[in-house]
ChimeraX commands (.cxc) that place a marker at each C-alpha (Angstrom):
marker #1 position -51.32,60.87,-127.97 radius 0.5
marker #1 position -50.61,63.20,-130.46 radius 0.5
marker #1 position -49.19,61.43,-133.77 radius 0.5
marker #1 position -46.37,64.25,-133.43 radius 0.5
marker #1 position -43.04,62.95,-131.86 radius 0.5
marker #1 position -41.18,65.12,-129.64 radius 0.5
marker #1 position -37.94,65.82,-130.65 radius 0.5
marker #1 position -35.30,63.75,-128.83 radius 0.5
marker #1 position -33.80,66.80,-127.12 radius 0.5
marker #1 position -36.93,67.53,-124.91 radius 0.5
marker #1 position -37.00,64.21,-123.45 radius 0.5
marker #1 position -39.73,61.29,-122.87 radius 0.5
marker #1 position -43.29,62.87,-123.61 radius 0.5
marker #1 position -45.58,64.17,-120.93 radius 0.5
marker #1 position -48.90,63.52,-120.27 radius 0.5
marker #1 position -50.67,65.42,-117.45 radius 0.5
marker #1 position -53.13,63.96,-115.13 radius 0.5
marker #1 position -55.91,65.11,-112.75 radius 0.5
marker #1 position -57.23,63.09,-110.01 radius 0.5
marker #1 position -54.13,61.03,-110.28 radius 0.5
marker #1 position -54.77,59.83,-106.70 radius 0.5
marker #1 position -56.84,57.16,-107.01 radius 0.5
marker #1 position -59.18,54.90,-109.92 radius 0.5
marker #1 position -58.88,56.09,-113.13 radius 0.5
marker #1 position -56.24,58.37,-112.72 radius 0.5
marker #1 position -53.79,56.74,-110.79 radius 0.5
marker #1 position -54.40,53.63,-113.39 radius 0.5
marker #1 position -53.71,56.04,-116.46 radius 0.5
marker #1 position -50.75,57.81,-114.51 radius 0.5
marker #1 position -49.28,53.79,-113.99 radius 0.5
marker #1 position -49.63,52.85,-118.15 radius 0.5
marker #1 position -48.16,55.99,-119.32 radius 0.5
marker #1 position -45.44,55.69,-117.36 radius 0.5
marker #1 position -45.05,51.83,-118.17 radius 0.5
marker #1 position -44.99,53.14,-121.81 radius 0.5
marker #1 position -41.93,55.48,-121.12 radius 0.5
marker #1 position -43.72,58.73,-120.65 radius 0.5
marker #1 position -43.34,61.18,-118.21 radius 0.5
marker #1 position -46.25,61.52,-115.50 radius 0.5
marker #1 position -47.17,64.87,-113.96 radius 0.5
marker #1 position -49.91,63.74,-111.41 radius 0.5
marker #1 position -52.05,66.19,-109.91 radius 0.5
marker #1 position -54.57,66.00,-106.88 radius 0.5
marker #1 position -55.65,67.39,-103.46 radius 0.5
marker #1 position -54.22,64.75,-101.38 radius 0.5
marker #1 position -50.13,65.76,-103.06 radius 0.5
marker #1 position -48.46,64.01,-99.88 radius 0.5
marker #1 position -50.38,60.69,-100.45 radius 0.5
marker #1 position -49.75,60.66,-104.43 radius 0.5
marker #1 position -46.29,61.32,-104.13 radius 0.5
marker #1 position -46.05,58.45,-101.40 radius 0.5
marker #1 position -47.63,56.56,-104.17 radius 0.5
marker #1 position -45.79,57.71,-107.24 radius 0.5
marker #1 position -42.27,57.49,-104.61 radius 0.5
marker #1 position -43.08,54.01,-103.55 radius 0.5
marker #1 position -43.59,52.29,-107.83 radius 0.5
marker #1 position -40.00,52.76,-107.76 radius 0.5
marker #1 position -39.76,55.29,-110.78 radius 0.5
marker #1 position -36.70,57.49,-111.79 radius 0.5
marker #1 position -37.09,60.71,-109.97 radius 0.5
marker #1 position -36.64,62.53,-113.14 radius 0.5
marker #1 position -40.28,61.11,-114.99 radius 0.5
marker #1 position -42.78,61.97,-112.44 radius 0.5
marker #1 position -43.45,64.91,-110.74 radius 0.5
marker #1 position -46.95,66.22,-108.26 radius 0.5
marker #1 position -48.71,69.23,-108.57 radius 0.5
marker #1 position -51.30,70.00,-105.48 radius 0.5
marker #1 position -54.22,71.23,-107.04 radius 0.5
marker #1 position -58.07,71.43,-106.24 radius 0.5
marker #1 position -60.18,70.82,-109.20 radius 0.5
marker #1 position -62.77,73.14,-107.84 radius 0.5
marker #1 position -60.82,75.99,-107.45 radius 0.5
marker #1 position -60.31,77.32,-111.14 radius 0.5
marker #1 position -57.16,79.50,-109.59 radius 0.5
marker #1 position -55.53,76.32,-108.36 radius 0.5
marker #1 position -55.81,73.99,-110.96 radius 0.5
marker #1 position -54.74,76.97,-113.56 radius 0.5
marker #1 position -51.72,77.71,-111.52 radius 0.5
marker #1 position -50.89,73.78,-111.55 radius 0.5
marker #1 position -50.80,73.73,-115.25 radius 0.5
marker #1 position -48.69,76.82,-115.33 radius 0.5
marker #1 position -46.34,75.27,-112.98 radius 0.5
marker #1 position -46.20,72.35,-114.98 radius 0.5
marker #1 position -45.78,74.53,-118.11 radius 0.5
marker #1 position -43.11,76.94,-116.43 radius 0.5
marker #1 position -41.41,74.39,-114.35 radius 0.5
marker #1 position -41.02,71.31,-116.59 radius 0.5
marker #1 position -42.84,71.22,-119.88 radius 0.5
marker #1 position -45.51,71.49,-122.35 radius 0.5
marker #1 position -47.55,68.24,-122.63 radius 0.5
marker #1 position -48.23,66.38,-125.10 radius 0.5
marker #1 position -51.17,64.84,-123.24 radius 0.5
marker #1 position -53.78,66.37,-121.02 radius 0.5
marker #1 position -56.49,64.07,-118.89 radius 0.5
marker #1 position -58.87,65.99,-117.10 radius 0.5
marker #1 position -60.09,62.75,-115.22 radius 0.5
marker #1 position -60.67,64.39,-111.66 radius 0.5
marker #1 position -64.52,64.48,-110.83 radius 0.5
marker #1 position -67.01,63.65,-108.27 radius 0.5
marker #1 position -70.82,61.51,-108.20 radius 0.5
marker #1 position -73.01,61.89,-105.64 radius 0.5
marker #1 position -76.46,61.43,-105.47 radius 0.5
marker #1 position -79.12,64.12,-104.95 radius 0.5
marker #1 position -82.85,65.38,-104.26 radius 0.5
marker #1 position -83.69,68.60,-105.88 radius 0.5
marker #1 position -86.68,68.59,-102.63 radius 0.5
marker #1 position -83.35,68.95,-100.31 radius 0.5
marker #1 position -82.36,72.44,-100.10 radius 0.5
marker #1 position -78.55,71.32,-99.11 radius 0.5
marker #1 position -78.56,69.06,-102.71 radius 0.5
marker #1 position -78.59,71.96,-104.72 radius 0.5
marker #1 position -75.03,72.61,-103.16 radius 0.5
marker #1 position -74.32,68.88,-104.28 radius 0.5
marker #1 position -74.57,70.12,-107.76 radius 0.5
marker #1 position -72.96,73.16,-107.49 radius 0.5
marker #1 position -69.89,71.46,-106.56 radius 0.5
marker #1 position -70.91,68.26,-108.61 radius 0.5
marker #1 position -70.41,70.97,-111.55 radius 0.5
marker #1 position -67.89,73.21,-110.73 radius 0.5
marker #1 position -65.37,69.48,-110.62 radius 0.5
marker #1 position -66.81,67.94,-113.43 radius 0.5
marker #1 position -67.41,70.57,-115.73 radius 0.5
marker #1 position -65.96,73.97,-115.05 radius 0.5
marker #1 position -62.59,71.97,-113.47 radius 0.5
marker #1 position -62.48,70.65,-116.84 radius 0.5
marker #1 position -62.45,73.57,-118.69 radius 0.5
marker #1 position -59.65,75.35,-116.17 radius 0.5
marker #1 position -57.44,71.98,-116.70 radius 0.5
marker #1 position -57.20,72.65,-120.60 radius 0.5
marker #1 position -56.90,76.25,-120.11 radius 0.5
marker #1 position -53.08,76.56,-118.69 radius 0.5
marker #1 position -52.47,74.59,-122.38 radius 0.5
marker #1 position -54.49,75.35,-124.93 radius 0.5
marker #1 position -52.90,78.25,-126.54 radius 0.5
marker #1 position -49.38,77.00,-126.34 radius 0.5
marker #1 position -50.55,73.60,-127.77 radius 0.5
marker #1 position -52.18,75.65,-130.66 radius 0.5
marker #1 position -49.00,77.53,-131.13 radius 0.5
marker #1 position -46.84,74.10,-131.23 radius 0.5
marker #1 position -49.38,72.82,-133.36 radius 0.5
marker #1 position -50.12,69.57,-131.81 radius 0.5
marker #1 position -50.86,68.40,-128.24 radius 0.5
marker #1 position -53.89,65.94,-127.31 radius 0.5
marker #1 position -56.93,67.23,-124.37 radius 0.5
marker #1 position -59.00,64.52,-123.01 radius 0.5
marker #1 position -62.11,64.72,-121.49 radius 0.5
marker #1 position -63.48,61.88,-118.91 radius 0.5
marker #1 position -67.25,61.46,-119.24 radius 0.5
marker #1 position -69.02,58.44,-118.59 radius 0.5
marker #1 position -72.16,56.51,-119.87 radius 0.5
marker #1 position -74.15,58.28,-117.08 radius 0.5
marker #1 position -74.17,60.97,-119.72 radius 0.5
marker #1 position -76.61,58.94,-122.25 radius 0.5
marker #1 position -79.69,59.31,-119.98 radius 0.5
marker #1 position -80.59,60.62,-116.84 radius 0.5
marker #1 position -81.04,58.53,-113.86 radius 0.5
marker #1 position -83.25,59.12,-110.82 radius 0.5
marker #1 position -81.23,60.09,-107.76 radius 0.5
marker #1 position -78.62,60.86,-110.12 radius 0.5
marker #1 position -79.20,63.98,-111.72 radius 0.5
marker #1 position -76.08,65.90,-110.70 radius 0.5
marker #1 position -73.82,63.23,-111.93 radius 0.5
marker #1 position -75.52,62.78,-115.70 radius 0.5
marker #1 position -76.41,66.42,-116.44 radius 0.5
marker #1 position -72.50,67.61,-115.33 radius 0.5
marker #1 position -71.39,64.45,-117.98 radius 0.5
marker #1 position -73.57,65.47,-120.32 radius 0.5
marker #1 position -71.55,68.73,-120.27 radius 0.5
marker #1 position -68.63,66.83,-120.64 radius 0.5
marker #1 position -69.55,65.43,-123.60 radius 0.5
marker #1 position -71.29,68.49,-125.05 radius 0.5
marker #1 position -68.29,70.84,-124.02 radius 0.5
marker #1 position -65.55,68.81,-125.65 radius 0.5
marker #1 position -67.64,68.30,-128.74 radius 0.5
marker #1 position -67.64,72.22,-129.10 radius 0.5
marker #1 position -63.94,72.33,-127.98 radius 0.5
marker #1 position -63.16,69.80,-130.88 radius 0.5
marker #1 position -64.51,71.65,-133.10 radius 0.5
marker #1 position -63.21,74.80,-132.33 radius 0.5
marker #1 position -59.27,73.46,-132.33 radius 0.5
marker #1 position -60.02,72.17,-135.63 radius 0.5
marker #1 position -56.69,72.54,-138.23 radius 0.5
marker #1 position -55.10,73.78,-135.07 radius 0.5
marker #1 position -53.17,70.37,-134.41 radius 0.5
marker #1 position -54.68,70.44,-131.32 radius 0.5
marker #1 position -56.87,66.93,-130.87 radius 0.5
marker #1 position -59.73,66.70,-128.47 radius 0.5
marker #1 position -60.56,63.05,-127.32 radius 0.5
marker #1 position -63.54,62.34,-124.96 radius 0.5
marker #1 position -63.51,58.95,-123.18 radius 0.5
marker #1 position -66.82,57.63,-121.71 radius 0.5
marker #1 position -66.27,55.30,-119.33 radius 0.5
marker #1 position -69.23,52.52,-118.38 radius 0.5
marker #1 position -68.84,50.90,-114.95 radius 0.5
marker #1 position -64.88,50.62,-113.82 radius 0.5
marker #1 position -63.66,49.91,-110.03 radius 0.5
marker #1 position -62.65,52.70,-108.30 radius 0.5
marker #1 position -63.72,54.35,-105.08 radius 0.5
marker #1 position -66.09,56.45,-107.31 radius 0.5
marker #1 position -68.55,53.61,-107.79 radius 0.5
marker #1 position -67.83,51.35,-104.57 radius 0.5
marker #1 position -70.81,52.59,-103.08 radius 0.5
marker #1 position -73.46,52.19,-105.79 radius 0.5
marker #1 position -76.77,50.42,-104.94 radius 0.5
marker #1 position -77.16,48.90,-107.81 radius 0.5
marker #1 position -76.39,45.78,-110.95 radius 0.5
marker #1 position -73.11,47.39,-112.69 radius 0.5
marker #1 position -72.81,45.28,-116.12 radius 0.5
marker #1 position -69.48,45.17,-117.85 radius 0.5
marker #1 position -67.44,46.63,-114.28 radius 0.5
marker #1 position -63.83,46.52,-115.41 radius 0.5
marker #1 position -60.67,47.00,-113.08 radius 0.5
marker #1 position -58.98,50.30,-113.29 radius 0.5
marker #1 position -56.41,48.98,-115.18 radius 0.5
marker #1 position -57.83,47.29,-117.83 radius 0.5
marker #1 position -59.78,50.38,-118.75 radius 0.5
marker #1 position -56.26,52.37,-118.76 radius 0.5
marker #1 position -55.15,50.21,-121.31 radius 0.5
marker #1 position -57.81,50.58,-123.66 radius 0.5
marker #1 position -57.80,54.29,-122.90 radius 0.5
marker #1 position -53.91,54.51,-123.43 radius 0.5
marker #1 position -54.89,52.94,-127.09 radius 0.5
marker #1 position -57.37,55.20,-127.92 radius 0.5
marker #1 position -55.73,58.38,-127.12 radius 0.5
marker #1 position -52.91,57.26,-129.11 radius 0.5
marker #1 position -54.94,56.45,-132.12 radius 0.5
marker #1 position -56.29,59.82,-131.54 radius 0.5
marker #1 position -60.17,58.76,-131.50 radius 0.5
marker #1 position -62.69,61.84,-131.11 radius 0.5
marker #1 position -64.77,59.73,-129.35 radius 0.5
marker #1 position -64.79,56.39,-127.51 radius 0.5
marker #1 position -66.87,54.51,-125.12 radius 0.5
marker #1 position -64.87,51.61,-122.90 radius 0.5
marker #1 position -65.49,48.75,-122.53 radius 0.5
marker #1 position -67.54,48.94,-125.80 radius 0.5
marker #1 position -70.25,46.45,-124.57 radius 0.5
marker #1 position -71.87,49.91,-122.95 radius 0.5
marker #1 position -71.39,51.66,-126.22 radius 0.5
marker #1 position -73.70,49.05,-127.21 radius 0.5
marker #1 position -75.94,49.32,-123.96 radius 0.5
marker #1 position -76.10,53.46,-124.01 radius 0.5
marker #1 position -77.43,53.37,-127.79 radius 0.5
marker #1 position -80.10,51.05,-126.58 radius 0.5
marker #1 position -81.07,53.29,-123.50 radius 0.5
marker #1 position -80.60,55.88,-126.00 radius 0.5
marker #1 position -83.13,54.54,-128.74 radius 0.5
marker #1 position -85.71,53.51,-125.82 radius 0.5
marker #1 position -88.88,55.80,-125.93 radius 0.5
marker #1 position -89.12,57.88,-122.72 radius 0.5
marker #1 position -92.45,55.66,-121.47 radius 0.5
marker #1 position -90.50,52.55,-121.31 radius 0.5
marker #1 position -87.18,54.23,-119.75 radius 0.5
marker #1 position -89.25,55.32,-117.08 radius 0.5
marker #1 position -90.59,52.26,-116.41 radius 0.5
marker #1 position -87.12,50.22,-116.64 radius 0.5
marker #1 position -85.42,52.77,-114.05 radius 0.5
marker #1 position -88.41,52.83,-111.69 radius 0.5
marker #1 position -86.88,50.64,-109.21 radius 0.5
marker #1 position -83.63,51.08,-109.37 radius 0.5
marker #1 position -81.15,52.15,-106.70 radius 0.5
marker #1 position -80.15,55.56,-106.41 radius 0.5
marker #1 position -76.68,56.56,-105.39 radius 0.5
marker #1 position -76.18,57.50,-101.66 radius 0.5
marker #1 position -76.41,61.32,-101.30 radius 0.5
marker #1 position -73.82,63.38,-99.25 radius 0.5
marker #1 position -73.57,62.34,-95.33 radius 0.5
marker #1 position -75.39,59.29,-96.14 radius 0.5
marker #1 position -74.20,55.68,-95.45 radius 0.5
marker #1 position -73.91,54.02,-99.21 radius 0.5
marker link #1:1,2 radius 0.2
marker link #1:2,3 radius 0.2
marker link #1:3,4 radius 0.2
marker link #1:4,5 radius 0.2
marker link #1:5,6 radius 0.2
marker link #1:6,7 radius 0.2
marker link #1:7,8 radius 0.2
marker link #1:8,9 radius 0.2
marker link #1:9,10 radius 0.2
marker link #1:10,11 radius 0.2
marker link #1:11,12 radius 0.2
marker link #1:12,13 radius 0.2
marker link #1:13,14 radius 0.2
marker link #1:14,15 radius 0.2
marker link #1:15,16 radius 0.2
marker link #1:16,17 radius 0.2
marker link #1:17,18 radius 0.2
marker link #1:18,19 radius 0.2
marker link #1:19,20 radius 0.2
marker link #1:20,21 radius 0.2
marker link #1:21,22 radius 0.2
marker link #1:22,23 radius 0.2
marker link #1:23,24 radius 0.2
marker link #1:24,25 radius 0.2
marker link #1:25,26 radius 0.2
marker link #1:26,27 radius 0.2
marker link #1:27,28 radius 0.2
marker link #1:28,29 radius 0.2
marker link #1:29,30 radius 0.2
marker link #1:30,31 radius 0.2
marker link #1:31,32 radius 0.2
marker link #1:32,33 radius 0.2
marker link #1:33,34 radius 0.2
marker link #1:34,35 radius 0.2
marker link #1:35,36 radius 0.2
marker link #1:36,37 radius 0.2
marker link #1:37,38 radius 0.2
marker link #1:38,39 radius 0.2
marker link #1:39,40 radius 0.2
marker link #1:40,41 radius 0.2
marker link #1:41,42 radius 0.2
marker link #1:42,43 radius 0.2
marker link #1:43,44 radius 0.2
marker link #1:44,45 radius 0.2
marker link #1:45,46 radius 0.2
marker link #1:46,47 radius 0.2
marker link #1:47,48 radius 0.2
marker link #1:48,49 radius 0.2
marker link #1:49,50 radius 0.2
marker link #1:50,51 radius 0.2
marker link #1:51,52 radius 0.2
marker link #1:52,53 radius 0.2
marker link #1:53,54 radius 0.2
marker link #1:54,55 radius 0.2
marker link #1:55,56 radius 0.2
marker link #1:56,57 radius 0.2
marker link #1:57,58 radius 0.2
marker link #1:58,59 radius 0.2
marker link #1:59,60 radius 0.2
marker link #1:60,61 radius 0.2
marker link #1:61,62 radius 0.2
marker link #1:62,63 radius 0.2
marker link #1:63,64 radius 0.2
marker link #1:64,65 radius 0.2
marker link #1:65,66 radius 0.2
marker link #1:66,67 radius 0.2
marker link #1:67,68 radius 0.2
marker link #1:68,69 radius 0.2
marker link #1:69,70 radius 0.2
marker link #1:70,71 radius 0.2
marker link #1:71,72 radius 0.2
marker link #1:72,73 radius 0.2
marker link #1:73,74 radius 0.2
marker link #1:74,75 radius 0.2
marker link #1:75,76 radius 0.2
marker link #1:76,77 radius 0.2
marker link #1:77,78 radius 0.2
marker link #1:78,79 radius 0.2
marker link #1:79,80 radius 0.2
marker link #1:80,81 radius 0.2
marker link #1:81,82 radius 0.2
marker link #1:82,83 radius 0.2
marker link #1:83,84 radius 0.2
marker link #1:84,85 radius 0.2
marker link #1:85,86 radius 0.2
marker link #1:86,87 radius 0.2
marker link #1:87,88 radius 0.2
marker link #1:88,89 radius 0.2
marker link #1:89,90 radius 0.2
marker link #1:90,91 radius 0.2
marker link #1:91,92 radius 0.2
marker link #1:92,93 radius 0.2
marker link #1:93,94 radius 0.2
marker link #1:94,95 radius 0.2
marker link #1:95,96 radius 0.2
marker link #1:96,97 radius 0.2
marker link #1:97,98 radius 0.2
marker link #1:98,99 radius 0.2
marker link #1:99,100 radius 0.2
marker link #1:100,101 radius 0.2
marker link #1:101,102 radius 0.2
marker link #1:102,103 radius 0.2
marker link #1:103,104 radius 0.2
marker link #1:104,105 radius 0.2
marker link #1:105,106 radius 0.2
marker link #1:106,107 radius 0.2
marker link #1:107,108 radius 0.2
marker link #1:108,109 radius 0.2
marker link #1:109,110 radius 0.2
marker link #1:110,111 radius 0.2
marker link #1:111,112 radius 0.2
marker link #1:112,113 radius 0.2
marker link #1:113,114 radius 0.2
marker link #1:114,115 radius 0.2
marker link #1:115,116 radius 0.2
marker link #1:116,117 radius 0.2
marker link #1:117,118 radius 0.2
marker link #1:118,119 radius 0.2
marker link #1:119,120 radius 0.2
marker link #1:120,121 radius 0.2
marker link #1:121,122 radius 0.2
marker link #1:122,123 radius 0.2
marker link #1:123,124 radius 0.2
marker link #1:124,125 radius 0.2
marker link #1:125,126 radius 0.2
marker link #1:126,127 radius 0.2
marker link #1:127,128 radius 0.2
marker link #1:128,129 radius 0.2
marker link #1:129,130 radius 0.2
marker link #1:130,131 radius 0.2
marker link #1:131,132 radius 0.2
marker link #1:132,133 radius 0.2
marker link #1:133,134 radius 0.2
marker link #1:134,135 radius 0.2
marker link #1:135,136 radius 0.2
marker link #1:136,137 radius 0.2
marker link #1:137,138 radius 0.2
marker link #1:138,139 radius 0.2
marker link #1:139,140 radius 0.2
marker link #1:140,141 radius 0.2
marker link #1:141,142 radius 0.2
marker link #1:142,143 radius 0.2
marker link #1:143,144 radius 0.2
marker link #1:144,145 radius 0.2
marker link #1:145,146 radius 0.2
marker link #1:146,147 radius 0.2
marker link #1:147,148 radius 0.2
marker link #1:148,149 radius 0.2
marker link #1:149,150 radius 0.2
marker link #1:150,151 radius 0.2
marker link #1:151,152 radius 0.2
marker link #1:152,153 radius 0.2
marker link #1:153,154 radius 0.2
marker link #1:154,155 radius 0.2
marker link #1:155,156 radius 0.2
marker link #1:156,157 radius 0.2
marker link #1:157,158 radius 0.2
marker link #1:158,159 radius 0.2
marker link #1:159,160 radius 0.2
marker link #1:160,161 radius 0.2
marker link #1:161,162 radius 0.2
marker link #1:162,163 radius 0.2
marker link #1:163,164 radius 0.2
marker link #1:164,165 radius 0.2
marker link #1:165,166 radius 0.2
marker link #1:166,167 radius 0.2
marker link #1:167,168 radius 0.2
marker link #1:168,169 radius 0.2
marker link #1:169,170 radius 0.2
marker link #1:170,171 radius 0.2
marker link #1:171,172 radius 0.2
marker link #1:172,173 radius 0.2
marker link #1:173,174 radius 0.2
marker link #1:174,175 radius 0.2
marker link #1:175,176 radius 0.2
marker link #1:176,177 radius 0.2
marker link #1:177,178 radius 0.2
marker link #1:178,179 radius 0.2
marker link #1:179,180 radius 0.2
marker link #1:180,181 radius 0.2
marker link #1:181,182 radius 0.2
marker link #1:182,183 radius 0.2
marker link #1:183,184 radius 0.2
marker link #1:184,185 radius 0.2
marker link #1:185,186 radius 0.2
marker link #1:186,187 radius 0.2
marker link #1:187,188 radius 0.2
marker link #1:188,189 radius 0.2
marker link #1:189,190 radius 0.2
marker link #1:190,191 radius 0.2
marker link #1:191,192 radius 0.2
marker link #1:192,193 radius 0.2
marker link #1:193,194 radius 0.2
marker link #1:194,195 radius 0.2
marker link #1:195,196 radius 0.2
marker link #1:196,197 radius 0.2
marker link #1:197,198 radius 0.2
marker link #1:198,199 radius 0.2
marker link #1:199,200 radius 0.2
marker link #1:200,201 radius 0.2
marker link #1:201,202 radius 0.2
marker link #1:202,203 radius 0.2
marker link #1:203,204 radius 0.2
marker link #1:204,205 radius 0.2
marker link #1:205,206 radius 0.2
marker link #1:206,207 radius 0.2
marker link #1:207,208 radius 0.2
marker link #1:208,209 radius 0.2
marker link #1:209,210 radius 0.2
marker link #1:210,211 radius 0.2
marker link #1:211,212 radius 0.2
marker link #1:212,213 radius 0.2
marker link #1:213,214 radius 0.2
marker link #1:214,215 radius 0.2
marker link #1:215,216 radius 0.2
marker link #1:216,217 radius 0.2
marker link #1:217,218 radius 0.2
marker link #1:218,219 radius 0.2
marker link #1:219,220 radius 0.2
marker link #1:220,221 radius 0.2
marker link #1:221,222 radius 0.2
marker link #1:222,223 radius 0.2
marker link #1:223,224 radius 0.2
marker link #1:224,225 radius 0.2
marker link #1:225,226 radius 0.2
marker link #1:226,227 radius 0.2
marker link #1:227,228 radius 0.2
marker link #1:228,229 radius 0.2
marker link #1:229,230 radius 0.2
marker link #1:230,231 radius 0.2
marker link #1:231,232 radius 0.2
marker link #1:232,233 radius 0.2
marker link #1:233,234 radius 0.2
marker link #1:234,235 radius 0.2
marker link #1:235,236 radius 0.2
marker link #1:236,237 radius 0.2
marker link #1:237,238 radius 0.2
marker link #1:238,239 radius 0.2
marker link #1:239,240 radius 0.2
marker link #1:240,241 radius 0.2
marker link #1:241,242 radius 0.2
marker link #1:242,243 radius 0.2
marker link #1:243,244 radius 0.2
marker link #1:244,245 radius 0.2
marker link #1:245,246 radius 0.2
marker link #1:246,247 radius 0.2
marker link #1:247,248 radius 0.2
marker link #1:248,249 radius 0.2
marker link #1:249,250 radius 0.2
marker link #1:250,251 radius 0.2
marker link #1:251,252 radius 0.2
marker link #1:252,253 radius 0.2
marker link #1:253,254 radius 0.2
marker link #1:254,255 radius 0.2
marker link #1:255,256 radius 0.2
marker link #1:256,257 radius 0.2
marker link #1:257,258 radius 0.2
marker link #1:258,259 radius 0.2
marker link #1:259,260 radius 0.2
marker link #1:260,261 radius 0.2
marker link #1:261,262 radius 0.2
marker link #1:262,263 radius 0.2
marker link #1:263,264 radius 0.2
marker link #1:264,265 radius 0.2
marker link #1:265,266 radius 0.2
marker link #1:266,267 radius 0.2
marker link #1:267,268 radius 0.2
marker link #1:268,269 radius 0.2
view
């Protein structure tokens, strides 16, 4: 959140959320609006978030759904400029949509895995901010959060879509924080470790620290607000990625070697 209030004329703030339809998302999209902000949720599936968003029982006037496909940078755009044109600037920006799913570079139809892997998680990134960057720089405040996750510490066999497009994550909004510096503009990345969600209810393997959806929105609610550049939740795998980290390459190797790989596409997790 940026430290800015908005003046009382324009209302609750407004924080702006992709993937909104399930995990994360939906989990930020439910503390925000328990904190008195207004929600603009955005996903494919619009009919079945605004079932969702219709059925908490919230004021028609502090939510609102945007269809958008992550994947298609015309859609997304055209979501924020609805959003922009329609109801507001926001204060807050998530770009939480993204997808994980395993791959082998041997498998021709893998490499179309990543493309998409990337083009969600990375280039749908970039096309959520854009609808709002240069208006937030011309307000002079406004807050753009990047999802990551600890996947982007070290790359994990089976996995390689998944860490290399978080790695970008990380890498991008480090460049993108640095380049809306004395703009007002903040740039927070959040790295998620292991959290509930649909995303990882199909992985083959020990998930340490695995935190409900909820919980994590909390934490993530109080970092944005504080306006942190850079935070990993729950910080136990803060703790567990700087180890990875720190581990020569010989002995990471050997410590993955056996471990399960995610399911790739069309295969039973």
């Amino acid at each position: 959140m940026s430290t800015h209030t908005p003046d009382a004329t324009a209302g609750s703030p407004l924080v702006f959320i992709t993937g909104a339809s399930s995990g994360i998302g939906q989990a930020l999209a439910a503390r925000y609006h328990a904190a008195g902000w207004r929600v603009a949720l955005v996903a494919r599936r619009a009919d079945a978030l605004r079932a969702w968003a219709a059925g908490q029982g919230w004021a028609a006037d502090t939510w609102r759904v945007f269809g958008a496909d992550v994947q298609d940078v015309d859609s997304i755009v055209a979501a924020g400029q609805a959003c922009v044109a329609g109801w507001a600037l926001p204060d807050v920006v998530v770009a939480n949509a993204g997808i994980s799913v395993g791959m082998d570079t041997a498998i021709r139809e893998d490499l179309d895995v990543m493309r998409d892997t990337f083009a969600t998680n990375n280039l749908g990134l970039a096309a959520t901010f854009h609808p709002f960057l240069a208006a937030m720089r011309a307000r002079g405040h406004g807050t753009l959060v990047g999802i990551a996750s600890v996947a982007a510490i070290r790359g994990l066999p089976g996995h390689g879509a998944y860490c290399a497009s978080k790695a970008g994550v990380v890498a991008y909004c480090e460049s993108l924080r640095g380049e809306c510096r004395g703009s007002g503009v903040r740039v927070v990345t959040l790295v998620p470790g292991y959290i509930a969600t649909p995303l990882t209810a199909g992985n083959r393997y020990a998930m340490p620290f695995l935190m409900a959806p909820d919980a994590f929105a909390d934490r993530a609610f109080r970092a944005i607000a504080a306006g942190r550049s850079y935070r990993v939740i729950p910080w136990q795998m803060g703790v567990v990625a700087k180890l990875m980290r720190l581990l020569p390459n010989a002995l990471f190797d050997r410590a993955v070697a056996g471990r399960g790989r995610k399911a790739r596409r069309g295969e039973a997790a």
